[in-house]
N, C-alpha and C positions, 0 to 999 in steps of 0.2 A: 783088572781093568773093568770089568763086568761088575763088581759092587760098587768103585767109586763111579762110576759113570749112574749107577742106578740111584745111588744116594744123593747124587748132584740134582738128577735130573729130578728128585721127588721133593730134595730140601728147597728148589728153585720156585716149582708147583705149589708147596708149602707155603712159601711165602708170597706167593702172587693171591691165593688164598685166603690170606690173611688179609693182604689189604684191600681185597674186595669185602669181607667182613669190616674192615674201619670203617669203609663208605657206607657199609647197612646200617652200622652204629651210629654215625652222623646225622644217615639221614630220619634215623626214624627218634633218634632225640629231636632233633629239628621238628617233625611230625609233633612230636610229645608237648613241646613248648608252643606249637601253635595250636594244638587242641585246647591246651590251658587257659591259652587268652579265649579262647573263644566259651570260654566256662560263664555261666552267673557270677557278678563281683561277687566279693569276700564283704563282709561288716566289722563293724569293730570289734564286736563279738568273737568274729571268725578266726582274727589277724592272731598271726602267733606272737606268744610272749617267753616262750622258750629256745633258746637256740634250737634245739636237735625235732623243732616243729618247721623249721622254715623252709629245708629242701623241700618236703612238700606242698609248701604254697608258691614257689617261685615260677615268674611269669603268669600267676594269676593278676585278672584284674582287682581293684579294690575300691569302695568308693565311701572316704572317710569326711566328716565335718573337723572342723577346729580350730584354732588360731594360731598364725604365725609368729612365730619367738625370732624378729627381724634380730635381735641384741646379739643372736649366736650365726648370724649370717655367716657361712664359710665360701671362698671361689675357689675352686680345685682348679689349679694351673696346668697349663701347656696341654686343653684340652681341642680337639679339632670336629668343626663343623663343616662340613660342604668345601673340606681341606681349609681351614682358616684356620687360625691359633686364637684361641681364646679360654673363659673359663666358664666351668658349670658351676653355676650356684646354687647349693645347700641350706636347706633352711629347715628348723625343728617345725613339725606342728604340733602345736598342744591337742590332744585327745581331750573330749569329755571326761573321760575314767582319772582323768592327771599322767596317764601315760605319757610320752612325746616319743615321734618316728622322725628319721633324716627323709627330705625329701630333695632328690632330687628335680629343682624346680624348673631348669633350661640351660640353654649357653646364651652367652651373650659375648660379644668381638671382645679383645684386649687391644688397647690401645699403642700402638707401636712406638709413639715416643717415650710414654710411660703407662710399666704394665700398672704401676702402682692407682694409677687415673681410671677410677672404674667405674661407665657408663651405669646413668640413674636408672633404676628398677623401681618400678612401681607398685608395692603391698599392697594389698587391701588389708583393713583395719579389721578387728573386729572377726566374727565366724567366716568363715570360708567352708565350701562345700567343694572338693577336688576330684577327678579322675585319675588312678595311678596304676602303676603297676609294678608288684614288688619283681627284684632284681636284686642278682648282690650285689655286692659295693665296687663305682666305679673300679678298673684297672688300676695296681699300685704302678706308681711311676717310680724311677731311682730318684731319692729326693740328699739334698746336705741335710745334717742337723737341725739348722736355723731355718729350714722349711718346713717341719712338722709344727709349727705355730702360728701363729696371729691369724687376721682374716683369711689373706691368700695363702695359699699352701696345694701340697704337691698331691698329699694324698689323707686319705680319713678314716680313721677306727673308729668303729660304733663305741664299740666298751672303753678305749681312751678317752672319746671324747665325751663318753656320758659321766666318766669320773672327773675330765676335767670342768663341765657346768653343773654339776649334782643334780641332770634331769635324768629321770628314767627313762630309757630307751625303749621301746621296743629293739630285737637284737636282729634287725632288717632293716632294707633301706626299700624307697620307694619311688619309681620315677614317675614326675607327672603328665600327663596326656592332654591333650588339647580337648578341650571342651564349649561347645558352642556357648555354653551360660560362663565361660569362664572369662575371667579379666585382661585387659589388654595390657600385658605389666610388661611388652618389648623383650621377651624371652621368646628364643626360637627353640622351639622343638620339635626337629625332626629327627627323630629318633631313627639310627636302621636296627630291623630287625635282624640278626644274624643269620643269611644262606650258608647251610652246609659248601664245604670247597670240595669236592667229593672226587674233580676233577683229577686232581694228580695222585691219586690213590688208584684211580684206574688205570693210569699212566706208569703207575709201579708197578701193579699188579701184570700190565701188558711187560713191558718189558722183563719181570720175571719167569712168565708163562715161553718167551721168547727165547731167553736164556736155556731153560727147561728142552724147549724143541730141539736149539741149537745142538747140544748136549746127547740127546737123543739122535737125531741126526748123524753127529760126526762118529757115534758108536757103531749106528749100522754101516754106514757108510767106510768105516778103515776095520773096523772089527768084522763085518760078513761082508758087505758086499766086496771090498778091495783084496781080499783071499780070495774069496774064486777064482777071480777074474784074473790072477796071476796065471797060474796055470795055462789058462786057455791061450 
């Protein structure tokens, strides 16, 4: 009775433990990614061209020229703004070098009677000067077959989709930021930043720790104290 009440009470501890450790982890990647933005942008120079470069530029900012490739416009469906259903649109931009990166450029509403009816965006022709910040690539949604194509579509691969336009990619994506010199092209971007939920990890960790007590408790209590007290 004395080992499993002890192994109980220390695998309970154990794991309330633990999940006070997930919360340190959460919060101090959270910490990590916002020291990052607060870094000097990256150049074109900077921006990685190699996959196994990119975890460490993600969440930096980045502040690139180029022109937009409207031809390869994509909308990534059933995406939500300020709870609204609409789509993010993707757009190449052409690098100086001939590189081209995905940028994601804003949401914009989908149209309820038809999604296929897609409110006019306004490009600017010509160089553009952006604020952005790389990020990986939106959330994969469950998509059918006949969604991984044409304009609207569900979800987006860098390396598929740079073999299906024969641009080079950078092998990153990019969102863009609001910028006081920037164009009025009726794209919202209000990005949220991701808060750690740190909240029910302490919620587990409490109720583990609880558990632990309980455990401890009902041993002293029918293992010593309830013996004596017979007697008497």
């Amino acid at each position: 009775m004395l080992l499993a009440s002890l192994a109980a009470a220390l695998g309970t501890a154990r794991l309330g433990i633990w999940q006070l450790d997930r919360a340190a982890q959460k919060t101090a990647l959270h910490e990590a990614i916002v020291a990052r933005g607060d870094l000097p942008p990256l150049t074109i120079e900077e921006l990685a061209t190699r996959p196994e470069q990119v975890a460490a530029q993600e969440h930096r900012r980045v502040q690139l020229e180029g022109r937009w490739l409207v031809q390869h416009h994509i909308y990534l469906d059933n995406r939500q703004m300020d709870g609204r259903p609409g789509f993010y649109l993707v757009t190449p931009l052409l690098l100086a070098d001939g590189d081209a990166v995905l940028v994601q450029r804003g949401w914009l509403p989908r149209n309820n009677r038809d999604r296929t009816q897609l409110a006019p965006v306004k490009t600017p022709q010509g160089r553009v000067r952006i604020d952005a910040r790389i990020t990986p690539c939106p959330a994969r949604l469950y998509e059918f077959k006949a969604a991984a194509s044409g304009a609207i579509r569900q979800n987006l691969d860098i390396a598929a989709y740079a073999q299906e336009t024969g641009l080079r990619l950078r092998p990153l994506a990019l969102l863009q930021l609001d910028s006081a010199a920037g164009p009025a092209d009726g794209l919202q971007r209000r990005w949220l930043q991701a808060a750690p939920d740190v909240s029910k990890h302490h919620g587990y960790a409490l109720q583990w720790f609880s558990l632990s007590a309980l455990v401890t408790g009902l041993y002293v209590w029918f293992q010593l104290i309830q013996p004596r007290r017979r007697p008497r």
